[in-house]
N, C-alpha and C positions, 0 to 999 in steps of 0.2 A: 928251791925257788918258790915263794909266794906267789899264787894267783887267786883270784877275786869271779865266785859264779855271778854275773850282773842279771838275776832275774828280772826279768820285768814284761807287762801287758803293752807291747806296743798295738797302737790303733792305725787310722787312719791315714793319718797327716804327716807326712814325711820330714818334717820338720816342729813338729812336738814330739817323735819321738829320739831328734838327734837331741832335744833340749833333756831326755830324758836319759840318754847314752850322757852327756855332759856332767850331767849333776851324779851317778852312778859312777862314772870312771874317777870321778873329783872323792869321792867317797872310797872308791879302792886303792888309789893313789895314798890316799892320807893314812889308812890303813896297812901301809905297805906292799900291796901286791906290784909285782912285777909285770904280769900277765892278766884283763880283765878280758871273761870272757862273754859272750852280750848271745841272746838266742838268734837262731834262723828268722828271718824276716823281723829285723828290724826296725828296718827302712818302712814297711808298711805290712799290716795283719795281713794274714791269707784271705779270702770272703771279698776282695772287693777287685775290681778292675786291674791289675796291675800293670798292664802296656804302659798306659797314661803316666805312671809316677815313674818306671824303671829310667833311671838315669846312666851312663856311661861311668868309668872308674876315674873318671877326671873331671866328673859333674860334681856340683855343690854339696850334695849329700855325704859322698865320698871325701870331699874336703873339707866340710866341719867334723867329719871323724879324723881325719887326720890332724886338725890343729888340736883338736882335745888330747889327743896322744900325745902331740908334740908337747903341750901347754904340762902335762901331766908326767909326760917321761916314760910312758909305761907302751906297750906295747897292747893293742885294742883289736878284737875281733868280732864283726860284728856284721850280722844278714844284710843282705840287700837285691835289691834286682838290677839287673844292667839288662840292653836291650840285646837279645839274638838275632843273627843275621835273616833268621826265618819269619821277622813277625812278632815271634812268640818271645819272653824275655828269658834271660836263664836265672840259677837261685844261687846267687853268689856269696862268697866268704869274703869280706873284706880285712885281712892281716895288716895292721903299720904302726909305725910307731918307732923309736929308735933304733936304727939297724935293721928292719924289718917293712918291706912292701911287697905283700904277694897277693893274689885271689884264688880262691877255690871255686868251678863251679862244683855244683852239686849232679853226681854219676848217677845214682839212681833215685829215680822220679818214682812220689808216691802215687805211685797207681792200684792202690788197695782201699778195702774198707769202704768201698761208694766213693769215693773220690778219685779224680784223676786228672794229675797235677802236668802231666807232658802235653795236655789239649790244651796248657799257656804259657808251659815254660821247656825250654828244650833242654836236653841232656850234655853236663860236660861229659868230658873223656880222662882228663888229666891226675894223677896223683900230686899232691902238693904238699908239701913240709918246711915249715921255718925256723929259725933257730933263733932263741930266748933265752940271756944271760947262758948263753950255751948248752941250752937242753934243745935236742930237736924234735921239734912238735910237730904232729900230723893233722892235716883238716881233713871232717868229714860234716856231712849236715844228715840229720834226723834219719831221715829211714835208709842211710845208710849204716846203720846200725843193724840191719839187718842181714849184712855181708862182712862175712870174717874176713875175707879175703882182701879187703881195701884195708884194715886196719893190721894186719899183717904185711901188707907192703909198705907200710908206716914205719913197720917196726924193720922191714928188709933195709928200708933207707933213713934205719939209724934213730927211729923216735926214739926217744922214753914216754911221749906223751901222746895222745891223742885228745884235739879238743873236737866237739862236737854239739853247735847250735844245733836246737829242734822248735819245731811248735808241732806240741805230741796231738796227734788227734785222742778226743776222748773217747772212753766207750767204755762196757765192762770187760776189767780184764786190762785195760791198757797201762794202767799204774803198774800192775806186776809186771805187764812185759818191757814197758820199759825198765825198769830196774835190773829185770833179769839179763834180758839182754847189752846195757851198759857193763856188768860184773862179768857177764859172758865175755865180749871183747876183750876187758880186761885183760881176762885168762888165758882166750885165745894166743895174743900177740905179749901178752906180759910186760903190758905199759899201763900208766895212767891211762883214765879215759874223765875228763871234764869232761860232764853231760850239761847241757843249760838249755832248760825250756824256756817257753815264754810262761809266765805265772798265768793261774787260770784267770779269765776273765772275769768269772763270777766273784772272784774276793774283791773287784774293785770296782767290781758293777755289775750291771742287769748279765744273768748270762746269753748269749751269744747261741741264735739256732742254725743250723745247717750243717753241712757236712766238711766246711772247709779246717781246718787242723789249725786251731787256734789255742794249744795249749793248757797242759795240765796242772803247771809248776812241779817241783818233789826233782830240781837242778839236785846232782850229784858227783862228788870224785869217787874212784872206783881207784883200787890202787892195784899194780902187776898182780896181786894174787887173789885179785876178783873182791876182797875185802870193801866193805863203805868206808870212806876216811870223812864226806862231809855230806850235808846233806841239806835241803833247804823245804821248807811246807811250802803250801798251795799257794803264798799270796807273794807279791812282787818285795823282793831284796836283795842285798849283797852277802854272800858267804863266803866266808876264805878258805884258803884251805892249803897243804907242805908239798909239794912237788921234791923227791928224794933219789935222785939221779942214783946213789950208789945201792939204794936198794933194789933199784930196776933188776944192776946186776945180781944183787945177790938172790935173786929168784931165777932168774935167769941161769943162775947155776944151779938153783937145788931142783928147777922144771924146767928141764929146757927142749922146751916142746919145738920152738922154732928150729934150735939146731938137729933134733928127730923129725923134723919131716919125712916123707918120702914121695908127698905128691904134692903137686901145686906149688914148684919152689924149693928153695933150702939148700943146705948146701948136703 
């Protein structure tokens, strides 16, 4: 399966950044991807209010993503906020496109690094997986990447893939841990792992001060055996990249870490 990393700096305005999801998925479409993957927040950058913009999965936002899909053929996953029952909003995945309507919220909230992302958005519960020209793919968002264990139940229900939106907080030191940690996953659970930031802000403009996690760019595939397959720089594009269902297995057989469990799982 072809899929398509959709880097990009989303801002503001929740409708210059679907005009920006349109022309990006039009671009991986043509290019053949099956699957384009867009980063966490979307719909609107971290740093600004987001009660006011988060919209419902059946509000506007959510439906000019879904006609692009439609329009395109391809199957689109892309951040957003919808509103939580407490006030606060959650950080959702929005999955559609041919054969495919799901949402992920996002399990674990960044509450690291001076920032603390659960005083506006509350935490889902749910594992979620969709299936794409028949690979079954698993959602996570950003710093769940920092738990083996959710990308491991991916793989308990059947992924080969794990995609996962971010907007990486920057700092020193964060370029390598993200990397590491996407090749880590990998390994762990012995799937793809599509990693897609938002591009840094600075390559397409003034850079951006505060502590909210508005992206590094350096989107990456990660293949079952923790290897890079694609890779993308600091500034906003599309990269493509082979999604290889039968090699899942054949790692699967020469490491098969998931079938040697003995804690947390397994058979």
């Amino acid at each position: 399966m072809r899929l398509a990393l959709g880097q990009l700096t989303s801002g503001p305005e929740p409708a210059a950044n679907l005009d920006l999801v349109r022309e990006r998925t039009r671009e991986a479409a043509a290019g053949g991807a099956r699957l384009v993957v867009f980063p966490e927040a979307t719909m609107a950058c971290f740093g600004i209010p987001l009660g006011p913009l988060a919209e419902p999965l059946d509000g506007p936002w959510a439906e000019g993503v879904r006609a692009v899909a439609a329009e395109c053929g391809v199957v689109v996953v892309a951040g957003m906020f919808t509103p939580a029952p407490d006030g606060r909003v959650t950080n959702t995945l929005l999955a559609t496109g041919p054969g495919v309507e799901a949402a992920y919220d996002k399990i674990h909230l960044y509450d690291a690094f001076g920032f603390a992302e659960s005083a506006t958005v509350a935490p889902g519960s749910e594992v979620v997986t969709i299936d794409v020209d028949g690979v079954r793919t698993g959602l996570a968002t950003c710093y769940d990447v920092r738990f083996p264990e959710l990308f491991r139940a991916h793989a308990d229900a059947g992924a080969l893939l794990s995609v996962l939106p971010a907007s990486w907080g920057a700092g020193p030191g964060k370029r390598e841990q993200w990397e590491l940690l996407v090749r880590a996953r990998a390994l762990d659970a012995t799937l793809y792992v599509a990693a897609v930031d938002q591009a840094d802000p600075g390559t397409s403009g003034p850079p951006r001060s505060g502590k909210a996690p508005t992206g590094i760019g350096h989107s990456l595939l990660a293949g079952p055996d923790g290897t890079v397959r694609a890779t993308a720089g600091a500034e906003p594009g599309v990269v493509f990249a082979e999604v290889d269902a039968a090699e899942v297995t054949t790692v699967r057989e020469s490491i098969p870490v998931l079938a040697n469990r003995r804690l947390g799982g397994g058979a």
